[in-house]
C-alpha positions in Angstrom: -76.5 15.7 -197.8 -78.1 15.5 -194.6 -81.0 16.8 -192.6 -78.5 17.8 -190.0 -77.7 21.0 -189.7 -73.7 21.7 -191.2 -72.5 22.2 -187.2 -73.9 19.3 -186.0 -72.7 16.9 -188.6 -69.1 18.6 -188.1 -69.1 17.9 -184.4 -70.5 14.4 -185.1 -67.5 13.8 -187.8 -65.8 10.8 -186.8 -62.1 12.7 -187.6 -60.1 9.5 -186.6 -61.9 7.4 -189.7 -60.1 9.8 -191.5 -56.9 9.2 -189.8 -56.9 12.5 -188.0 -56.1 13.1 -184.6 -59.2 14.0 -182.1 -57.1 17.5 -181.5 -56.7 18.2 -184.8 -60.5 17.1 -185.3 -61.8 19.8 -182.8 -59.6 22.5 -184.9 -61.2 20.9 -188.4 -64.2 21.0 -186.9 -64.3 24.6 -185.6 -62.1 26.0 -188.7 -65.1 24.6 -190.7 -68.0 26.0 -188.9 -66.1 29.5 -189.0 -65.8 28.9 -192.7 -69.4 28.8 -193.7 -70.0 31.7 -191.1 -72.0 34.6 -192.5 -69.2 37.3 -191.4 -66.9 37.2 -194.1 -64.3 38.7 -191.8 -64.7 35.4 -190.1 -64.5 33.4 -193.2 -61.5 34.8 -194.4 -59.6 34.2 -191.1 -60.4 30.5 -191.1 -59.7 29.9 -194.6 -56.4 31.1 -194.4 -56.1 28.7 -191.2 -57.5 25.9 -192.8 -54.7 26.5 -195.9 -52.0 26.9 -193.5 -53.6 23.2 -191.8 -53.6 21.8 -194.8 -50.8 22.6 -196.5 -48.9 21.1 -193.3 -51.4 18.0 -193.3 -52.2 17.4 -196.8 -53.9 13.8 -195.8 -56.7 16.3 -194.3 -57.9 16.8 -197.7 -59.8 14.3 -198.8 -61.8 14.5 -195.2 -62.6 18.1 -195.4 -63.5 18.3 -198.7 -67.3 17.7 -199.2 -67.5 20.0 -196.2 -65.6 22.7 -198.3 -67.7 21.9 -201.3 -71.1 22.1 -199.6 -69.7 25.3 -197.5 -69.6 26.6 -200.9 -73.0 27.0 -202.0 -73.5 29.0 -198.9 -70.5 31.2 -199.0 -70.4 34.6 -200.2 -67.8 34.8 -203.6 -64.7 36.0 -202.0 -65.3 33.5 -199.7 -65.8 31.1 -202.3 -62.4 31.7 -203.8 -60.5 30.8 -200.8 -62.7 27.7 -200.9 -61.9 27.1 -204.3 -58.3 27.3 -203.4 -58.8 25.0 -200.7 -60.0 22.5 -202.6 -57.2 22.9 -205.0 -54.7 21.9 -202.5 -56.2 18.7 -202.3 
């Protein structure tokens, strides 16, 4: 992991490496940073964005993924269901 703080390395995330689109980049990137926000309300909303994303884009998964895992050592646990399912789509 880096010394970077989480939202800077999201908005540094070369997205295209990954073969995703620089739109669909910004919505990773912000879906993300709401994920590991500390209101759960918050959390919630984006995870069930993120599944709706990926489940439309699965070749997403394997780019967003060691956000979602590190995302989940910070997340409350109802939060860290939905990340668990996240990462089951994948």
């Amino acid at each position: 992991m880096s010394a970077e703080p989480l939202w800077k390395r999201l908005r540094m995330e070369k997205w295209e490496k990954h073969g995703v689109s620089p739109e669909d980049g910004k919505v990773l990137t912000k879906l993300l940073q709401d994920l590991a926000a500390k209101k759960e309300v918050r959390a919630m909303k984006a995870s069930q964005k993120l599944w709706t994303l990926l489940r439309a884009n699965p070749s997403f998964s394997g780019a967003v993924r060691p956000y979602l895992q590190e995302i989940f050592h910070i997340s409350e646990p109802a939060v860290r269901d939905e990340i668990n399912d996240l990462i089951e789509l994948g």
